[in-house]
C-alpha positions as CSV (number, residue, x, y, z in Angstrom):
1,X,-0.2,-19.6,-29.6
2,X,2.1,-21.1,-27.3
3,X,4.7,-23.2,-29.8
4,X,7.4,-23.9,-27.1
5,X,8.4,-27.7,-27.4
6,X,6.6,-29.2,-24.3
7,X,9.3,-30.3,-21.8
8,X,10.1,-33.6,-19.3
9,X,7.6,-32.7,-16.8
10,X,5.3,-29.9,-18.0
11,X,1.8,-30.9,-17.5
12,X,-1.1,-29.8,-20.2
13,X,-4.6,-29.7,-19.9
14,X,-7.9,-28.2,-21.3
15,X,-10.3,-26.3,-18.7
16,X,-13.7,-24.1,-19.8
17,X,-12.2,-25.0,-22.9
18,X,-8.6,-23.3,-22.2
19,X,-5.6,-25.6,-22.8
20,X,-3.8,-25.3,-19.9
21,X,0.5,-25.2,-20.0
22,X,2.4,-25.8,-16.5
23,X,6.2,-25.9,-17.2
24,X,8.5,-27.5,-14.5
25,X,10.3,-24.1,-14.0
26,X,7.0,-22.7,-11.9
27,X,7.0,-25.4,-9.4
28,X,10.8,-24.8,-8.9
29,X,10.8,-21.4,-8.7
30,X,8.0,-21.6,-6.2
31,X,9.7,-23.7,-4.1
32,X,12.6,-21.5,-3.5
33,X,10.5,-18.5,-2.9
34,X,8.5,-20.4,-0.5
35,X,11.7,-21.3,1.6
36,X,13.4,-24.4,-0.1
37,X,16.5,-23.2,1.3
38,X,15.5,-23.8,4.7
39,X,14.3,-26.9,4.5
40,X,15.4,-28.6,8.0
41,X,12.3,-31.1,8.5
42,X,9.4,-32.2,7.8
43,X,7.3,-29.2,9.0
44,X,9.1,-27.1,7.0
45,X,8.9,-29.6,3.8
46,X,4.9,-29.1,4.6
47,X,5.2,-25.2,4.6
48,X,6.8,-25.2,1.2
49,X,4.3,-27.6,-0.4
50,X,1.6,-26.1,0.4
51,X,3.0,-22.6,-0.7
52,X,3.6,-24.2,-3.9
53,X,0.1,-25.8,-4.7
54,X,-1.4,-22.4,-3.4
55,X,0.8,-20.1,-5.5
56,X,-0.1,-22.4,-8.5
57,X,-3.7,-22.3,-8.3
58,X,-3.5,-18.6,-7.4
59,X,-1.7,-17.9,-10.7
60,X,-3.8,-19.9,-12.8
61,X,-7.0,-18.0,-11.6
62,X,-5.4,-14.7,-12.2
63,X,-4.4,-16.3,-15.9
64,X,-8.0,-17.2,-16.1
65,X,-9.6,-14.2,-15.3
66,X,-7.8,-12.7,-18.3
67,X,-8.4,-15.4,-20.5
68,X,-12.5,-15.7,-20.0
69,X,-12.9,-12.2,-20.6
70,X,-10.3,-12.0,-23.3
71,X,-12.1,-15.1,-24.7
72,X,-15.8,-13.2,-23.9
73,X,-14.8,-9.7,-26.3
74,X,-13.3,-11.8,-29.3
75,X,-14.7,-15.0,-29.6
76,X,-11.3,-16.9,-30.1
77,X,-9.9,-19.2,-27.7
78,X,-7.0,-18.1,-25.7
79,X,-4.3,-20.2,-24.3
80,X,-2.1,-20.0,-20.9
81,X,1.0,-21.0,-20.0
82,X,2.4,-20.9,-16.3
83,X,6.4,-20.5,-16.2
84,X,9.0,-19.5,-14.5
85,X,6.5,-17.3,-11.5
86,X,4.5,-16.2,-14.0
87,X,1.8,-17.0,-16.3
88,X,1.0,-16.0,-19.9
89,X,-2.4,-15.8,-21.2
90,X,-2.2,-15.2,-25.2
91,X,-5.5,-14.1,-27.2
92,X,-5.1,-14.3,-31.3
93,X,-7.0,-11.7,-31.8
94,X,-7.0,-8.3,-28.7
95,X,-9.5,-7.0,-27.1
96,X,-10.9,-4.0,-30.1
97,X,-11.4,-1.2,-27.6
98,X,-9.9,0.6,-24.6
99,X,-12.5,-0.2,-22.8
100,X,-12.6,-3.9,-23.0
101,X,-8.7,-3.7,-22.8
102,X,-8.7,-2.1,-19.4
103,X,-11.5,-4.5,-18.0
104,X,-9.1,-7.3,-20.0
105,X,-6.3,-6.6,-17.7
106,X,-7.5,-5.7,-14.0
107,X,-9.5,-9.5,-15.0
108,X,-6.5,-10.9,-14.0
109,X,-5.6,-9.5,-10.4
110,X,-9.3,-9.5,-9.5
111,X,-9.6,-13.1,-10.6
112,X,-6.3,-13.9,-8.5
113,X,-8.0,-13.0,-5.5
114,X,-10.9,-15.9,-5.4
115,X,-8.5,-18.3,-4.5
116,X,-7.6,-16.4,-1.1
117,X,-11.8,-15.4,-0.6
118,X,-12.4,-19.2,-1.1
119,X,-9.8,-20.2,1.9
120,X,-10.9,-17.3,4.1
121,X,-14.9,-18.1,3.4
122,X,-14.0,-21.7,4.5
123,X,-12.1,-20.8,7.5
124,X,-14.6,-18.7,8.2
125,X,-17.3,-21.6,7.9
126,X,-15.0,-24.0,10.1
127,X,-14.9,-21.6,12.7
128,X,-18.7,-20.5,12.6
129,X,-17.9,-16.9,12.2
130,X,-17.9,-16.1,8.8
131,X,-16.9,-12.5,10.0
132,X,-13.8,-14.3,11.3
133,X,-12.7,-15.4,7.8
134,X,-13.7,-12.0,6.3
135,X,-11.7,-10.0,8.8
136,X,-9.1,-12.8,8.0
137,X,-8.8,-12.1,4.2
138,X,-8.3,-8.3,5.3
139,X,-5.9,-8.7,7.5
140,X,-3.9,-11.5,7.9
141,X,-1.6,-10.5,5.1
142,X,-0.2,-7.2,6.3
143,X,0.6,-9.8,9.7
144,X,-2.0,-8.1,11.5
145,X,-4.2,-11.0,12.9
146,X,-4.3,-9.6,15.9
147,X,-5.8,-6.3,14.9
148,X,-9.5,-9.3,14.3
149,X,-12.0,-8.1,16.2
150,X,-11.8,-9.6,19.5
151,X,-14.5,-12.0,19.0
152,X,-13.2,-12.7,15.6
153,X,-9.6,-13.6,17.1
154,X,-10.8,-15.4,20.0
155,X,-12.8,-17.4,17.5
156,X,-9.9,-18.3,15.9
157,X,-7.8,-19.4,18.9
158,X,-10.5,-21.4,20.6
159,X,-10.7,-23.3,17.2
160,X,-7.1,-24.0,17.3
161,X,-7.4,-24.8,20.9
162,X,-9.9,-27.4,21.0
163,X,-8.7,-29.0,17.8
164,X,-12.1,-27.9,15.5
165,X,-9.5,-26.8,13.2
166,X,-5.7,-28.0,13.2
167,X,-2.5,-25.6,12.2
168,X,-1.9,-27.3,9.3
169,X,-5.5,-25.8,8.3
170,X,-4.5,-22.5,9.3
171,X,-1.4,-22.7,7.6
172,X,-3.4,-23.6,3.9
173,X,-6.0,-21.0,4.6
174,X,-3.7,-18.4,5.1
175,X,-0.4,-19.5,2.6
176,X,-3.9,-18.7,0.0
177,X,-4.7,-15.5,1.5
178,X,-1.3,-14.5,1.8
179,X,-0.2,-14.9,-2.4
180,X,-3.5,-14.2,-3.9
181,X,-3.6,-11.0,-1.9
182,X,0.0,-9.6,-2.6
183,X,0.0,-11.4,-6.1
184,X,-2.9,-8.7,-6.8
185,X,-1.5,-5.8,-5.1
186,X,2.2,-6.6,-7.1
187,X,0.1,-7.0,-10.4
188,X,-1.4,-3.6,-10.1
189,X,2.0,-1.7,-9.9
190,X,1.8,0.8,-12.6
191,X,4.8,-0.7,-14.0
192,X,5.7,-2.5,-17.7
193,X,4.9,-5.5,-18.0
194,X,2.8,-5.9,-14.9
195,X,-1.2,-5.5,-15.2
196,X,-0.7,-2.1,-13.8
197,X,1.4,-0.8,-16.2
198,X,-0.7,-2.3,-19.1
199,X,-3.7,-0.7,-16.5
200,X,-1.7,2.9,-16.8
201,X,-1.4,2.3,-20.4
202,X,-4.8,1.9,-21.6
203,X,-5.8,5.2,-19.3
204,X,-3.0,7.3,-20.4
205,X,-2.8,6.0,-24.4
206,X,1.1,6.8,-24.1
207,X,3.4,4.5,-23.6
208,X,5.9,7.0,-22.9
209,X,4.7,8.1,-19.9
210,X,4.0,4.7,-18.4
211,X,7.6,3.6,-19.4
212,X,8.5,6.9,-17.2
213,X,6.5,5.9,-14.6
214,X,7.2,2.3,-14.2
215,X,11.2,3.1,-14.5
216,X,10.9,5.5,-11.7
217,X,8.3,3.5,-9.3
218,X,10.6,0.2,-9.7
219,X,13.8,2.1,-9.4
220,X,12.1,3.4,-5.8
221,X,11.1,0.4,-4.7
222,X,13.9,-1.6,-5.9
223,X,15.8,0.9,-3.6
224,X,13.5,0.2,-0.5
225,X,14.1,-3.3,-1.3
226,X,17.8,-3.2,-0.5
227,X,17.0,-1.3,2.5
228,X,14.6,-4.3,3.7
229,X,16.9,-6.6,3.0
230,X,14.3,-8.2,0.3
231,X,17.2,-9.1,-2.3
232,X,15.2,-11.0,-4.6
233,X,12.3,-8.5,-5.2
234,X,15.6,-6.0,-5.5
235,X,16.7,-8.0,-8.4
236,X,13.1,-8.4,-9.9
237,X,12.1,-4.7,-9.6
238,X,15.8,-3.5,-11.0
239,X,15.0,-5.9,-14.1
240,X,11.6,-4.3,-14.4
241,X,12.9,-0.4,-14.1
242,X,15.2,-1.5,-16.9
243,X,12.6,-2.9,-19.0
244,X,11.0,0.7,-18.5
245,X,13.9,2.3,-19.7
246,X,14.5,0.2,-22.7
247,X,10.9,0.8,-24.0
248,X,11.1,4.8,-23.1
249,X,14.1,4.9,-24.9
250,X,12.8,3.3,-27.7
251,X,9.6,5.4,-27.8
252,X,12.3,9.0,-27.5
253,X,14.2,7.8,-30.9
């Protein structure tokens, strides 16, 4: 159970009978990956709003996604807790077998995604093409819109045209997309502490060999993270190739 003192700020609540933690340190953290920094005008006060809101709501549903099933296999009542830019979903009692561990743990990503297949359903129901929203969800977060089907692109730029749906729209439908897509992805890393390393984990039954592979596949992309110029994933995938190391370390003594 979550026994942190409950801070200026942090908002509880209770949902499907989950109580619900939101510390101030998300929304913060949030807003400087989503471009505080920049901040020039309003427009750009818009863009980091709504990446806040969406990257809340995505992490919650990946938190819940854990926490029903976890919930579902034991019977006890879990609790979540959204810090920092992540989220902590604690069960007192774990899931009994390997099996309902592994489904425990890819709950999460494949929960994280419904926010992003609700936007893209929607857009897809504003423009009248739900194909258009599907192809959407596909593709708009590897920044290849214009790889839509032609009718499915057109669809989308007659909409913004003739005002049927206005940029600010876009910009919601996609800023969903765009986390609960990668937010997945990240998550199933095989790396420590990520979903995908727990994943790895419950496969393998050696945490050994996980820690091996998660120091190595962070280290890597750490790496190609400096080479991208992406300092701040740098810094997060160095701390997670150390955390790796510490536990193979600790499993060679």
């Amino acid at each position: 159970m979550n026994t942190q003192p409950v801070s200026r700020g942090t908002l509880q609540f209770t949902l499907w009978g989950i109580p619900i933690t939101i510390r101030p340190s998300i929304w913060i953290v949030l807003a400087l990956l989503g471009g505080a920094f920049r901040i020039n005008d309003g427009s750009d006060l818009k863009e980091v709003a709504i990446f806040v809101v969406a990257g809340v709501l995505c992490l919650l549903a990946h938190e819940l996604g854990h926490a029903l099933t976890g919930r579902s296999f034991t019977g006890t009542t879990p609790t979540i807790t959204l810090m920092m830019m992540c989220g902590l979903t604690e069960l007192p009692i774990a899931p009994r077998t390997r099996a309902q561990l592994f489904l425990y743990f890819i709950a999460g990503p494949l929960a994280g995604l419904v926010p992003g297949v609700i936007a893209a359903l929607l857009l897809g129901l504003q423009l009248g093409n739900i194909g258009a929203g599907v192809t959407f969800f596909l593709l708009s977060p590897f920044g290849a819109e214009e790889a839509m089907p032609q009718t499915h692109f057109m669809s989308l730029l007659t909409a913004l045209h003739n005002g049927t749906l206005s940029f600010t729209m876009l910009q919601i439908y996609g800023t969903f997309v765009l986390i609960s897509v990668w937010w997945a992805l990240f998550n199933l890393l095989p790396i420590l502490p990520l979903d995908g390393g727990k994943l790895l984990g419950t496969i393998t039954n050696n945490i050994k060999r996980t820690a091996m592979v998660g120091m190595l596949l962070a280290g890597v992309l750490a790496l190609v993270s400096i080479a991208i110029n992406q300092w701040f994933t740098m810094v997060l995938l160095g701390y997670f190739a150390y955390i790796n190391w510490q536990i193979f370390r600790y499993e060679n003594e």
